[in-house]
mmCIF file of the C-alpha atoms, coordinates in Angstrom:
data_MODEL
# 
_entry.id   MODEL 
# 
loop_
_atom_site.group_PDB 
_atom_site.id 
_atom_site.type_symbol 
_atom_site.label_atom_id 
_atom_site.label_alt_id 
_atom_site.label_comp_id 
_atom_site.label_asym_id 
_atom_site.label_entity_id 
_atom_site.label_seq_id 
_atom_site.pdbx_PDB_ins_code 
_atom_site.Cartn_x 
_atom_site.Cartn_y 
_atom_site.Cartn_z 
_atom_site.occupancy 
_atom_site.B_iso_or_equiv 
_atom_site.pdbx_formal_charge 
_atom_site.auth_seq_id 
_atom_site.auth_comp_id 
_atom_site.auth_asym_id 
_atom_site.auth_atom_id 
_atom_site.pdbx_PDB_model_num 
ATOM 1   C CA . UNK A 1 1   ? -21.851 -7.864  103.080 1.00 0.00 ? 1   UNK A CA 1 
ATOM 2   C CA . UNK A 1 2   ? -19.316 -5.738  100.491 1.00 0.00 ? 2   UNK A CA 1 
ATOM 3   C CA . UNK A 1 3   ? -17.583 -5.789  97.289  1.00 0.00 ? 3   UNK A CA 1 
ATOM 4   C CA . UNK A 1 4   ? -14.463 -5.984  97.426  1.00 0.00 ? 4   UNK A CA 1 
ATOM 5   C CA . UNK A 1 5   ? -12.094 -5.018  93.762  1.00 0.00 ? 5   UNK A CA 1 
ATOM 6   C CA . UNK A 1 6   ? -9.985  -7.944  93.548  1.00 0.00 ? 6   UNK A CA 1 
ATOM 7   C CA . UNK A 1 7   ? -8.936  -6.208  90.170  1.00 0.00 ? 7   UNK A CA 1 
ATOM 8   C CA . UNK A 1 8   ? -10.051 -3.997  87.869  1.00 0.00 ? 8   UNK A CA 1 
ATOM 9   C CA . UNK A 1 9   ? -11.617 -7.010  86.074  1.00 0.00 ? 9   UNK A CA 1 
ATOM 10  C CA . UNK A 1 10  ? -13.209 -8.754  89.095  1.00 0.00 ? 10  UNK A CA 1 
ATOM 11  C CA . UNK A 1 11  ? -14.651 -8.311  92.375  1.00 0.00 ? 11  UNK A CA 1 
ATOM 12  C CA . UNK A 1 12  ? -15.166 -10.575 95.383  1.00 0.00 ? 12  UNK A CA 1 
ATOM 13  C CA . UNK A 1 13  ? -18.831 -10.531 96.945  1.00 0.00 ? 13  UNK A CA 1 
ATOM 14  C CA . UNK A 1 14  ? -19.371 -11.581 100.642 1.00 0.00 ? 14  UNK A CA 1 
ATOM 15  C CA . UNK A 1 15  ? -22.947 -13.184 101.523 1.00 0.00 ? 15  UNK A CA 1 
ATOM 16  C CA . UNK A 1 16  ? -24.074 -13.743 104.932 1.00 0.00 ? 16  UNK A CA 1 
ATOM 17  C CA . UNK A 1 17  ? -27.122 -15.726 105.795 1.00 0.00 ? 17  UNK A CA 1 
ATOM 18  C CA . UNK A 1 18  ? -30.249 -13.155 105.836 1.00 0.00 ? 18  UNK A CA 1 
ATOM 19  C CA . UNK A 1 19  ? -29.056 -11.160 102.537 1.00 0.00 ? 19  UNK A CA 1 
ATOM 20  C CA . UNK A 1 20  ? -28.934 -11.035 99.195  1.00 0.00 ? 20  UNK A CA 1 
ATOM 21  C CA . UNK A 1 21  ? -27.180 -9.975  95.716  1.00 0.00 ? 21  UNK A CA 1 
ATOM 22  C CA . UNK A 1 22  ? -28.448 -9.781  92.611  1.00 0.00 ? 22  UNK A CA 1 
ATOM 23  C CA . UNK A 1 23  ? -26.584 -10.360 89.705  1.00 0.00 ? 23  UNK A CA 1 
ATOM 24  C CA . UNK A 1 24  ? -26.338 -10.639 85.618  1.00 0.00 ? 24  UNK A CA 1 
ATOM 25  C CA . UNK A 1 25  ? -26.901 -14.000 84.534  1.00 0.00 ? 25  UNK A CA 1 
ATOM 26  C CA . UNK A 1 26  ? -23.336 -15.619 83.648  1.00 0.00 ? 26  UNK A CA 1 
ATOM 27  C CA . UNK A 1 27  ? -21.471 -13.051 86.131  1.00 0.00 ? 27  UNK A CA 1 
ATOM 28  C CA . UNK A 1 28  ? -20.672 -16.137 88.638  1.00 0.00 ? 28  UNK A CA 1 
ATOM 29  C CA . UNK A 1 29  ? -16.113 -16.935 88.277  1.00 0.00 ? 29  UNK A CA 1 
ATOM 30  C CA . UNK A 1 30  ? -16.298 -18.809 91.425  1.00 0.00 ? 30  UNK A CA 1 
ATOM 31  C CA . UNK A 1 31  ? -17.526 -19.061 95.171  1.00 0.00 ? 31  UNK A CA 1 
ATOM 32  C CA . UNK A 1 32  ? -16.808 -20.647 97.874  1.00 0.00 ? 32  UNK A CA 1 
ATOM 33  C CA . UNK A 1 33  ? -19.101 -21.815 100.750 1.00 0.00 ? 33  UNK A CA 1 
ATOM 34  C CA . UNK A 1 34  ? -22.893 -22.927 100.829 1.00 0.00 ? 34  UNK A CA 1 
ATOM 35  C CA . UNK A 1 35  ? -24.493 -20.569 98.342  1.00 0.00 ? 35  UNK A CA 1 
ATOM 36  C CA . UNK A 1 36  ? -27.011 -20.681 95.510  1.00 0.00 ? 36  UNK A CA 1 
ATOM 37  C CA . UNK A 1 37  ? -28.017 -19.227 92.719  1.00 0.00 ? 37  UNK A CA 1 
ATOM 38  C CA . UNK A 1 38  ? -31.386 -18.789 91.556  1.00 0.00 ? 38  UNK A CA 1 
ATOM 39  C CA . UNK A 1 39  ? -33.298 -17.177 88.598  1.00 0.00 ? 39  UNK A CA 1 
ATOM 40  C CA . UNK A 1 40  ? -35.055 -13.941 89.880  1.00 0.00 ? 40  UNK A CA 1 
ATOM 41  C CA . UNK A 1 41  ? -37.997 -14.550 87.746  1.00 0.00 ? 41  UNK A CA 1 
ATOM 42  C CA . UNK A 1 42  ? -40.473 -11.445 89.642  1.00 0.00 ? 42  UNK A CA 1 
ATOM 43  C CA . UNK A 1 43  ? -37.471 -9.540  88.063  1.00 0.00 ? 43  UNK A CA 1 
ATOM 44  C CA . UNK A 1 44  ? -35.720 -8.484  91.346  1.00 0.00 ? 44  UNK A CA 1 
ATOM 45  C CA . UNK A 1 45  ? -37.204 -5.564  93.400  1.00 0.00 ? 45  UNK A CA 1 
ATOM 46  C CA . UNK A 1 46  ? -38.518 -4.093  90.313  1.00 0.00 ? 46  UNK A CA 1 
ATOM 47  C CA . UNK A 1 47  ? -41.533 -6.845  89.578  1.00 0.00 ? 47  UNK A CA 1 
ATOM 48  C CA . UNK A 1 48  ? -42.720 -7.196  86.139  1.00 0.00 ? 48  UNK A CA 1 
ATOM 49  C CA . UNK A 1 49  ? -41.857 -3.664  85.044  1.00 0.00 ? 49  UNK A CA 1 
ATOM 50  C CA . UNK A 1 50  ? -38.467 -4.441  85.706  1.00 0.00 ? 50  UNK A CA 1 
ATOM 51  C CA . UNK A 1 51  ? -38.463 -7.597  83.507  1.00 0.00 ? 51  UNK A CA 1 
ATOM 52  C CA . UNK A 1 52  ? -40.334 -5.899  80.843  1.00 0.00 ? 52  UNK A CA 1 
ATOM 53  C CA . UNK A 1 53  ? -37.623 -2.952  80.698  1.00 0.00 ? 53  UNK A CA 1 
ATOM 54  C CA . UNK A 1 54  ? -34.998 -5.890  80.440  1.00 0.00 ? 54  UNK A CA 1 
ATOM 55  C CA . UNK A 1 55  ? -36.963 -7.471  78.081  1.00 0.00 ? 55  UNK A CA 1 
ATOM 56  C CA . UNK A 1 56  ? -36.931 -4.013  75.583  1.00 0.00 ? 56  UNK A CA 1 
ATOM 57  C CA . UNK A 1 57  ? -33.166 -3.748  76.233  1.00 0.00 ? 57  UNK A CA 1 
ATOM 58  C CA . UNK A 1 58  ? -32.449 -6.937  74.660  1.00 0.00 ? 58  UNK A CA 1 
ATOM 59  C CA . UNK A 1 59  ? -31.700 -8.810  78.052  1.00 0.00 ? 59  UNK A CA 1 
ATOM 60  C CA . UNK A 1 60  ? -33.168 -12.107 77.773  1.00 0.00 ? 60  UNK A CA 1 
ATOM 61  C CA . UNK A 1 61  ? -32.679 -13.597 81.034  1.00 0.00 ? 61  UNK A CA 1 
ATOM 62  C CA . UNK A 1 62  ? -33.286 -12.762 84.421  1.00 0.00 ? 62  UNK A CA 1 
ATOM 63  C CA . UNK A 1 63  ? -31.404 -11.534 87.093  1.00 0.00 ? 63  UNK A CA 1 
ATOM 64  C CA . UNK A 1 64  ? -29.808 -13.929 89.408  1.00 0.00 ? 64  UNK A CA 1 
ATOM 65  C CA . UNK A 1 65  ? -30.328 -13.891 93.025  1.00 0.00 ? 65  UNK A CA 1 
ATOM 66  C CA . UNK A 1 66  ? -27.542 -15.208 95.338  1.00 0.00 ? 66  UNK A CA 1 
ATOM 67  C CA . UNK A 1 67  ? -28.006 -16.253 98.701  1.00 0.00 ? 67  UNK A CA 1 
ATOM 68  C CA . UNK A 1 68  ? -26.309 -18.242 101.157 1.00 0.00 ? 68  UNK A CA 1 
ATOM 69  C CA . UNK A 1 69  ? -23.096 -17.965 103.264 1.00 0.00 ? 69  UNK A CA 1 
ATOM 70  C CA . UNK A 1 70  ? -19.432 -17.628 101.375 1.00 0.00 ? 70  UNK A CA 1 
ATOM 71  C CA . UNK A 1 71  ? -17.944 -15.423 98.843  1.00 0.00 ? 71  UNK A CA 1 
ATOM 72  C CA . UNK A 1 72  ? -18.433 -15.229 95.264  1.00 0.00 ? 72  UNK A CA 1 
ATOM 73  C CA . UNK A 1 73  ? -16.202 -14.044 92.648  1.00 0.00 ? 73  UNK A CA 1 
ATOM 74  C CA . UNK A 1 74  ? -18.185 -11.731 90.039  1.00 0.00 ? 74  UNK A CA 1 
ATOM 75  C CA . UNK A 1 75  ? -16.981 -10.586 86.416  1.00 0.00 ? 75  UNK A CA 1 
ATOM 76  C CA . UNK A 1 76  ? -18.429 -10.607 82.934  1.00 0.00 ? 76  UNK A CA 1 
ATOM 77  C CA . UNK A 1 77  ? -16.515 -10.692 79.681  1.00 0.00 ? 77  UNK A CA 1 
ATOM 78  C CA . UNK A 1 78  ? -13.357 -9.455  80.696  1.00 0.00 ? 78  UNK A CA 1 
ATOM 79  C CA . UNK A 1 79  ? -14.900 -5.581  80.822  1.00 0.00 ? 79  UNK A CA 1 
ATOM 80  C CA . UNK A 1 80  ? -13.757 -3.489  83.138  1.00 0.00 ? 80  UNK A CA 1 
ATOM 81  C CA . UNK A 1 81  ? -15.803 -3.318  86.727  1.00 0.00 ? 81  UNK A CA 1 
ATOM 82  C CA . UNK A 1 82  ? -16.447 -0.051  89.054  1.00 0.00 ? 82  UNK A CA 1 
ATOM 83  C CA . UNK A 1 83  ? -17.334 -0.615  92.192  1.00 0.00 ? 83  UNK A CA 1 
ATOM 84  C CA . UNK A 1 84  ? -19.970 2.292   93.800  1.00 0.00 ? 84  UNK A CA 1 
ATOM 85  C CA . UNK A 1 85  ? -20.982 2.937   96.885  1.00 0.00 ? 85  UNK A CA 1 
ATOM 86  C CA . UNK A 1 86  ? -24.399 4.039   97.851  1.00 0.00 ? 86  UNK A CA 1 
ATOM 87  C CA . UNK A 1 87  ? -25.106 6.226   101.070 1.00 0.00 ? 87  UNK A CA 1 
ATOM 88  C CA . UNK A 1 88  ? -28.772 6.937   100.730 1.00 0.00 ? 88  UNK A CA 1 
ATOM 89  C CA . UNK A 1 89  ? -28.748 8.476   97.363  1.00 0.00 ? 89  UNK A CA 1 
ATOM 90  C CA . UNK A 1 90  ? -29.910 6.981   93.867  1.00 0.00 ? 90  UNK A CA 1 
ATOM 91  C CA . UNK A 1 91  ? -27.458 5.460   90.903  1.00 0.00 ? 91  UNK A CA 1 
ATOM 92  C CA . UNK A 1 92  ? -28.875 5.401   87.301  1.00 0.00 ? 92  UNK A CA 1 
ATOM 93  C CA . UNK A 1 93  ? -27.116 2.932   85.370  1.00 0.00 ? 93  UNK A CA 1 
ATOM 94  C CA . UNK A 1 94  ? -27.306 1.900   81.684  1.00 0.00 ? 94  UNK A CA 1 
ATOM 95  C CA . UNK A 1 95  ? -29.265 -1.565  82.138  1.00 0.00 ? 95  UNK A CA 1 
ATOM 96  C CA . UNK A 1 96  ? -26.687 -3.839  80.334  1.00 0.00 ? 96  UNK A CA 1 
ATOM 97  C CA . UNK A 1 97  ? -23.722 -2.581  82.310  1.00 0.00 ? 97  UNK A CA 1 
ATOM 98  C CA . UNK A 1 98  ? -25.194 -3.077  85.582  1.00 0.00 ? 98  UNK A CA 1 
ATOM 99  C CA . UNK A 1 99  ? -22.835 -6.657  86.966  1.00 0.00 ? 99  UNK A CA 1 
ATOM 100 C CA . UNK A 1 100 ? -24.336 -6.829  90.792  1.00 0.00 ? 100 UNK A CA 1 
ATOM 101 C CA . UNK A 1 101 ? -25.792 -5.122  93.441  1.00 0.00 ? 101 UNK A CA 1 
ATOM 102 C CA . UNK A 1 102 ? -26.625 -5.808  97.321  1.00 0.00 ? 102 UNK A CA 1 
ATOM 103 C CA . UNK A 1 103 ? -30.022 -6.710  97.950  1.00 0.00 ? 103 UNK A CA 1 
ATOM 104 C CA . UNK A 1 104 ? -30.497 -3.675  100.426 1.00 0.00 ? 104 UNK A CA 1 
ATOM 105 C CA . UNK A 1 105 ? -30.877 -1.205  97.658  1.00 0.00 ? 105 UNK A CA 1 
ATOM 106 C CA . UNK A 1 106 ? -34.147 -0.182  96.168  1.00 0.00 ? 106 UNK A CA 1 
ATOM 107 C CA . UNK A 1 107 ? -34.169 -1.638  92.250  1.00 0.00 ? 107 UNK A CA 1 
ATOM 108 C CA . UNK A 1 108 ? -36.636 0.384   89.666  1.00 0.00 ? 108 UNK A CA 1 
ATOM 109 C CA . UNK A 1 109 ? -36.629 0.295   85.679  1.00 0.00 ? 109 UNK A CA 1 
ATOM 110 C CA . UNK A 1 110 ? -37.007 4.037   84.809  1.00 0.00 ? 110 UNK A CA 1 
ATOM 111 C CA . UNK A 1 111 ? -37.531 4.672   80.878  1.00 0.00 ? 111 UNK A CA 1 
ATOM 112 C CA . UNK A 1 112 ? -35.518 7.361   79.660  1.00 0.00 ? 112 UNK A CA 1 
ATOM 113 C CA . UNK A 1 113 ? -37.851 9.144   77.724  1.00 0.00 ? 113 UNK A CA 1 
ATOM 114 C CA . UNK A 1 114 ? -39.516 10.449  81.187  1.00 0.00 ? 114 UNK A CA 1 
ATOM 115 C CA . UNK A 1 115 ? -36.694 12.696  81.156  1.00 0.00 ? 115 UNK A CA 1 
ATOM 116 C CA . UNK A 1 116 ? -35.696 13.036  77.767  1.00 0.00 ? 116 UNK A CA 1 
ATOM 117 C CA . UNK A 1 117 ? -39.315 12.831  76.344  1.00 0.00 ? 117 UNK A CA 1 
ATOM 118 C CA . UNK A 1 118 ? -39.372 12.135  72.386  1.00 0.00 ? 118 UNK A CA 1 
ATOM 119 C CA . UNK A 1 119 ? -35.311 12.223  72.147  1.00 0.00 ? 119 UNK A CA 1 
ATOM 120 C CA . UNK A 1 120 ? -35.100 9.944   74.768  1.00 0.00 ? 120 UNK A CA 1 
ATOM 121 C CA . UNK A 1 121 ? -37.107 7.325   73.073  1.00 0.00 ? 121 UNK A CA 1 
ATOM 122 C CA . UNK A 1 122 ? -34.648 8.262   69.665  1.00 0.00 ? 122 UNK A CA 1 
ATOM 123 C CA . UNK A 1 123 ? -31.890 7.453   71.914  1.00 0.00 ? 123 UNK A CA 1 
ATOM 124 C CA . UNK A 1 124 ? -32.240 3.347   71.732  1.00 0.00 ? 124 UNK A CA 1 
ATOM 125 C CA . UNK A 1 125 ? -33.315 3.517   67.886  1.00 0.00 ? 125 UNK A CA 1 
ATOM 126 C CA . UNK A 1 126 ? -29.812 5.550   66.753  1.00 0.00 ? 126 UNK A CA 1 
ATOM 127 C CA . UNK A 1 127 ? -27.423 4.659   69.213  1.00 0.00 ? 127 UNK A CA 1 
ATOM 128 C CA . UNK A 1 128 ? -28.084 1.051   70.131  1.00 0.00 ? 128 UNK A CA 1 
ATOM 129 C CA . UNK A 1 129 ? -28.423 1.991   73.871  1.00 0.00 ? 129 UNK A CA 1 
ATOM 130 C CA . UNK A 1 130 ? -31.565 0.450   75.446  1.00 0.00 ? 130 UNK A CA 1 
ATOM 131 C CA . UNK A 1 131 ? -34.524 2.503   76.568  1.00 0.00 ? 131 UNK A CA 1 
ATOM 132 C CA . UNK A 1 132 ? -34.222 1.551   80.396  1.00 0.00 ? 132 UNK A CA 1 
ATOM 133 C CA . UNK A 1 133 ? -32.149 2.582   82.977  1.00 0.00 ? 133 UNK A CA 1 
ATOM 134 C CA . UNK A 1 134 ? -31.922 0.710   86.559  1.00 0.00 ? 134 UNK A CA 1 
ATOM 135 C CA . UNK A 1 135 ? -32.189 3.052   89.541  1.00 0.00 ? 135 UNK A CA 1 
ATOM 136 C CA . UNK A 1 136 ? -31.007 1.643   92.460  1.00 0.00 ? 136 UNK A CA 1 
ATOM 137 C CA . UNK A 1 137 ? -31.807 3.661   95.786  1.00 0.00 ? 137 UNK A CA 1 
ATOM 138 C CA . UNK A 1 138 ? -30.762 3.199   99.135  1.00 0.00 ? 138 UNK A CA 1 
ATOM 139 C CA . UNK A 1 139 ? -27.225 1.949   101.409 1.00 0.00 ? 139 UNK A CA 1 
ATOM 140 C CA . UNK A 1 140 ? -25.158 -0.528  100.005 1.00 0.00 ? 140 UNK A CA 1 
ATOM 141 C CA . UNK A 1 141 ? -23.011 -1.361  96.908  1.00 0.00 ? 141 UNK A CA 1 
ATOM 142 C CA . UNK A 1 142 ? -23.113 -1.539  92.981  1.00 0.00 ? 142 UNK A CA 1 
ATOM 143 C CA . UNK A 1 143 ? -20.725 -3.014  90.563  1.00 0.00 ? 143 UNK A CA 1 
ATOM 144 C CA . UNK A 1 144 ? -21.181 -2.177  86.843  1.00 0.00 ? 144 UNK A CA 1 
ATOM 145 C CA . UNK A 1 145 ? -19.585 -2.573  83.808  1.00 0.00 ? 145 UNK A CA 1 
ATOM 146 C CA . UNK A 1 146 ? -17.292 -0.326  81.145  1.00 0.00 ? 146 UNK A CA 1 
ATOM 147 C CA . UNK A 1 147 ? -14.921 -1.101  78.694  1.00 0.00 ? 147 UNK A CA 1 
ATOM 148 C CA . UNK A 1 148 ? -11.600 0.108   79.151  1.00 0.00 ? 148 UNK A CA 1 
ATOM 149 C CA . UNK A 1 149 ? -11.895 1.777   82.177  1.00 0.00 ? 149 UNK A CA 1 
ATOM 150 C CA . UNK A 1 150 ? -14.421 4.222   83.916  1.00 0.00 ? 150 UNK A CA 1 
ATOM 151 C CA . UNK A 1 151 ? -13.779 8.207   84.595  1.00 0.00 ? 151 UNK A CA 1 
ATOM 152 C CA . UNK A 1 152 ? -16.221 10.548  87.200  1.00 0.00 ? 152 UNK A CA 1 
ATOM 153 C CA . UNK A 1 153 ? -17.087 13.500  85.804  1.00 0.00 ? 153 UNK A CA 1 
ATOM 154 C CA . UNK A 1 154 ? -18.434 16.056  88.102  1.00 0.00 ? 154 UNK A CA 1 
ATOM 155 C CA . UNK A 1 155 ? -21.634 17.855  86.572  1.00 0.00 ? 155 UNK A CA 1 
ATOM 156 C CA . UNK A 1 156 ? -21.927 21.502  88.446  1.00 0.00 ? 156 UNK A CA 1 
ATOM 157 C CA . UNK A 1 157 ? -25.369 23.955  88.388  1.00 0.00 ? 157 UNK A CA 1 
ATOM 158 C CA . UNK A 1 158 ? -24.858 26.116  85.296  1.00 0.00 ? 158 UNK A CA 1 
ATOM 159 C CA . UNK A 1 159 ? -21.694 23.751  83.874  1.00 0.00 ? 159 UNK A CA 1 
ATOM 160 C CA . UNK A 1 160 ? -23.710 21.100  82.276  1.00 0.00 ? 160 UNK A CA 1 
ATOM 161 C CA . UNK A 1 161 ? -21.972 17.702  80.765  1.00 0.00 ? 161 UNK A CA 1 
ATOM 162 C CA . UNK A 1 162 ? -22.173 16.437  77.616  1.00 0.00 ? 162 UNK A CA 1 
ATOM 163 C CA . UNK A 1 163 ? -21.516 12.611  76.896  1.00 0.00 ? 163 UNK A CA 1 
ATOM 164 C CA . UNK A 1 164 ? -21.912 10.293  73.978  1.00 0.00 ? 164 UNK A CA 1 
ATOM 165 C CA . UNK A 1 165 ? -24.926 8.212   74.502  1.00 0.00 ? 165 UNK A CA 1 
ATOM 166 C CA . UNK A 1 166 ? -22.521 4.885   73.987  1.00 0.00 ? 166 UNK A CA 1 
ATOM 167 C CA . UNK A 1 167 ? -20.238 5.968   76.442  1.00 0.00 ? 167 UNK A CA 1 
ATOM 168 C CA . UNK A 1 168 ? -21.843 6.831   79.154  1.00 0.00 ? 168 UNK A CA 1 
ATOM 169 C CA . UNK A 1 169 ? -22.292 4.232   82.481  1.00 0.00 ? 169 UNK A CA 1 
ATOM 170 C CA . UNK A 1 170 ? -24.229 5.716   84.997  1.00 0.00 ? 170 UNK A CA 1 
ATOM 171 C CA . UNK A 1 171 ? -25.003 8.982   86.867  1.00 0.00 ? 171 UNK A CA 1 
ATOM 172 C CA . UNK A 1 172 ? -26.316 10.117  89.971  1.00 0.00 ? 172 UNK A CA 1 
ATOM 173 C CA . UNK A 1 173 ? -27.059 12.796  91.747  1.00 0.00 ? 173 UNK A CA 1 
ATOM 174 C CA . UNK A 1 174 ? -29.810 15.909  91.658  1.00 0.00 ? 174 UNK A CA 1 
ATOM 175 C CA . UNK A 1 175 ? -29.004 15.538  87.322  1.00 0.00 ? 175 UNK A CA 1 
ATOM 176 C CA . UNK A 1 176 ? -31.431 15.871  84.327  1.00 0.00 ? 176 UNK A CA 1 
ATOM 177 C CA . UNK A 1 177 ? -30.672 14.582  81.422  1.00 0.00 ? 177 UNK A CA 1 
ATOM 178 C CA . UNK A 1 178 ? -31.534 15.141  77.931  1.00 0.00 ? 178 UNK A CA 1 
ATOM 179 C CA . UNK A 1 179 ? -30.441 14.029  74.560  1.00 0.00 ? 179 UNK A CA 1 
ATOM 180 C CA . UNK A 1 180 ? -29.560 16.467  71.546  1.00 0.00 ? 180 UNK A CA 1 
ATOM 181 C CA . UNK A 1 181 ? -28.182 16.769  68.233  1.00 0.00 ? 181 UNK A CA 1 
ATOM 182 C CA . UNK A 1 182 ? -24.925 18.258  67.029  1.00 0.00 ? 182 UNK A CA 1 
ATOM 183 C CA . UNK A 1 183 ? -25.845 17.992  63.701  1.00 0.00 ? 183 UNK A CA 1 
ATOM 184 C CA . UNK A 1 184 ? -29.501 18.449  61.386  1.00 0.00 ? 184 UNK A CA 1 
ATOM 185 C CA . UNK A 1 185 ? -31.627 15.502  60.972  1.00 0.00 ? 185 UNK A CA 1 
ATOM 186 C CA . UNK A 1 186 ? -31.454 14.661  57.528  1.00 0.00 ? 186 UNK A CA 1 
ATOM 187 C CA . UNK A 1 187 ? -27.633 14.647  58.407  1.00 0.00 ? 187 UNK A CA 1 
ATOM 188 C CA . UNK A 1 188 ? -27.678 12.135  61.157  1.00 0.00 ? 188 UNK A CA 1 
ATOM 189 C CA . UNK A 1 189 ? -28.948 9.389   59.469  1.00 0.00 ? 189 UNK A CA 1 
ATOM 190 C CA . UNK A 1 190 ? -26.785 6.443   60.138  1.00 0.00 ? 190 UNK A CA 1 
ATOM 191 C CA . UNK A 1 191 ? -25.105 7.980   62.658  1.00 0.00 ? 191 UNK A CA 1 
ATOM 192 C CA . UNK A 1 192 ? -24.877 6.850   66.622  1.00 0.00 ? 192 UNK A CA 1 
ATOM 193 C CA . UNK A 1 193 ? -22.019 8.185   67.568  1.00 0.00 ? 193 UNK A CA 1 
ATOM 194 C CA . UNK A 1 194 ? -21.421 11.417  70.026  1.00 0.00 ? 194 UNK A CA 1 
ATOM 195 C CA . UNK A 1 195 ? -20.720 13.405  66.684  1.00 0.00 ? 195 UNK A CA 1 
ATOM 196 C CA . UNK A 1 196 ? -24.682 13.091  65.824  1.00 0.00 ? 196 UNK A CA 1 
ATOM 197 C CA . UNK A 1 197 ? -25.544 12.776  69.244  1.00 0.00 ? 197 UNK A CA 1 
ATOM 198 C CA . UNK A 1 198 ? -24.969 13.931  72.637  1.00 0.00 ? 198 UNK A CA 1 
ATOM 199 C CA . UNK A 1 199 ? -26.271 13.118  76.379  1.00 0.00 ? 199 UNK A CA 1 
ATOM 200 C CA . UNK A 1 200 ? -26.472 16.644  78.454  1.00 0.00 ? 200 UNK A CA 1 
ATOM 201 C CA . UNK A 1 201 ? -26.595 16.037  82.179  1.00 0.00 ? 201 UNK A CA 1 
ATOM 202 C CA . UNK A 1 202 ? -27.281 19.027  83.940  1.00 0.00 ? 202 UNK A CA 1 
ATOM 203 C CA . UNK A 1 203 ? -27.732 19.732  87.358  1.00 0.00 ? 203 UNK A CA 1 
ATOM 204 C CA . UNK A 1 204 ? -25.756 18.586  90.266  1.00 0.00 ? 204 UNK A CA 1 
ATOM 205 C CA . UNK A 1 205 ? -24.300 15.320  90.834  1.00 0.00 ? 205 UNK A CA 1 
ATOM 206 C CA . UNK A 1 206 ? -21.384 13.641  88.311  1.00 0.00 ? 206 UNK A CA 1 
ATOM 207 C CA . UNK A 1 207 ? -21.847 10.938  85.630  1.00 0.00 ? 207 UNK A CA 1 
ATOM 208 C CA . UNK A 1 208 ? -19.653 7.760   84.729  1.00 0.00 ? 208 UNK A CA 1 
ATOM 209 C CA . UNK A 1 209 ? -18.033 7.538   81.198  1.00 0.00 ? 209 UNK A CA 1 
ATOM 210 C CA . UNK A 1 210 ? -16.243 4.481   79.752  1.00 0.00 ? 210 UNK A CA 1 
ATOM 211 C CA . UNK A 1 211 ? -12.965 4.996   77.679  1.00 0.00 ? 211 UNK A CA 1 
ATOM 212 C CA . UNK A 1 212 ? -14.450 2.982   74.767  1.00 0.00 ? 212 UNK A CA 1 
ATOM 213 C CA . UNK A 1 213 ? -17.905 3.428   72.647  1.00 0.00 ? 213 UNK A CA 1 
ATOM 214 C CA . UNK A 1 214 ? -17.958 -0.553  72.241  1.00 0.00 ? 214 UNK A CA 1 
ATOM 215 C CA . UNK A 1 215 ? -21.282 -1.838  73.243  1.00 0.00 ? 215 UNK A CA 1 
ATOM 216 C CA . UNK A 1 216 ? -21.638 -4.369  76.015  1.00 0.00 ? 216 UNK A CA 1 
# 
């Protein structure tokens, strides 16, 4: 199997009999070939915690498993689509950006907070981010989702990055991440934006921003 970027809008999946994808619900353009798509209702490889996490982010429906023989065409609202490849090492993406992903890699919802502890949990309530993240672990390939593009920034030992919660994709890598203030608390009130807030990733590894704070 692979992704392939047919643009920066689209990619073009190949499934071979013995595999699978998973994908967003309503990701599907177009296939060709004998292949079928089918609610993941255990919540893909994460089981019920994964469905739960989904559930807390505000994402309804289930994943979609795709099986079969062919090629399928993948997008989602015209946003912009990054293709990543996985060698053996873990992605953390923002659970609404994630499009697809080969069924080869290892799916678990991880809740922020365990690395942000209370201003993790803040995160979701002031930004309108969800509290989950997907890690996916393992050899094969992720798509996910940005508006307006998506830029790698590397994050170095001792040069930590800082990114607004609404703009940031994904990250992977040796990284932890916390979220902080820029400003006092009675200040930020009402606010979500990077000005209030920030997302410091420190360690080693690099993190995915989007060019736009829209939300997905």
């Amino acid at each position: 199997m692979g992704f392939r970027e047919v643009n920066h809008k689209m990619i073009e999946a190949t499934v071979v009999p013995g595999a699978r994808l998973y994908s967003q619900r309503g990701a599907m353009l177009a296939y060709r070939g004998e292949v079928s798509f089918t609610p993941d209702i255990g919540g893909g490889q994460g089981g019920v915690m994964s469905m739960i996490g989904r559930r807390v982010a505000n994402e309804a429906a289930p994943l979609m498993t795709v099986e079969g023989s062919g090629t399928v065409l993948f997008g989602h609202g015209g946003h912009h689509v990054q293709v990543v490849e996985l060698s053996g090492d873990t992605l953390y993406v923002e659970s609404d950006r994630l499009l697809c992903f080969e069924g080869s890699l290892r799916q678990q919802t991880v809740f922020l907070g365990s690395q942000g502890g209370v201003m993790g949990m803040v995160r979701g309530q002031v930004s309108g981010q969800g509290l989950f993240t997907t890690a996916l672990t393992g050899h094969g390939a992720v798509a996910v989702m940005a508006h307006g593009g998506v830029v790698e920034v590397e994050i170095a030992p001792g040069r930590p990055v800082h990114v607004d919660p609404q703009a940031y994709v994904a990250h992977h890598g040796d990284v932890r991440n916390k979220l902080t203030t820029a400003i006092g608390w009675r200040e930020m009130v009402g606010r979500g934006s990077g000005e209030a807030f920030q997302l410091e990733l420190s360690g080693s590894g690099a993190v995915l921003v989007q060019a736009s704070e829209e939300k997905l």
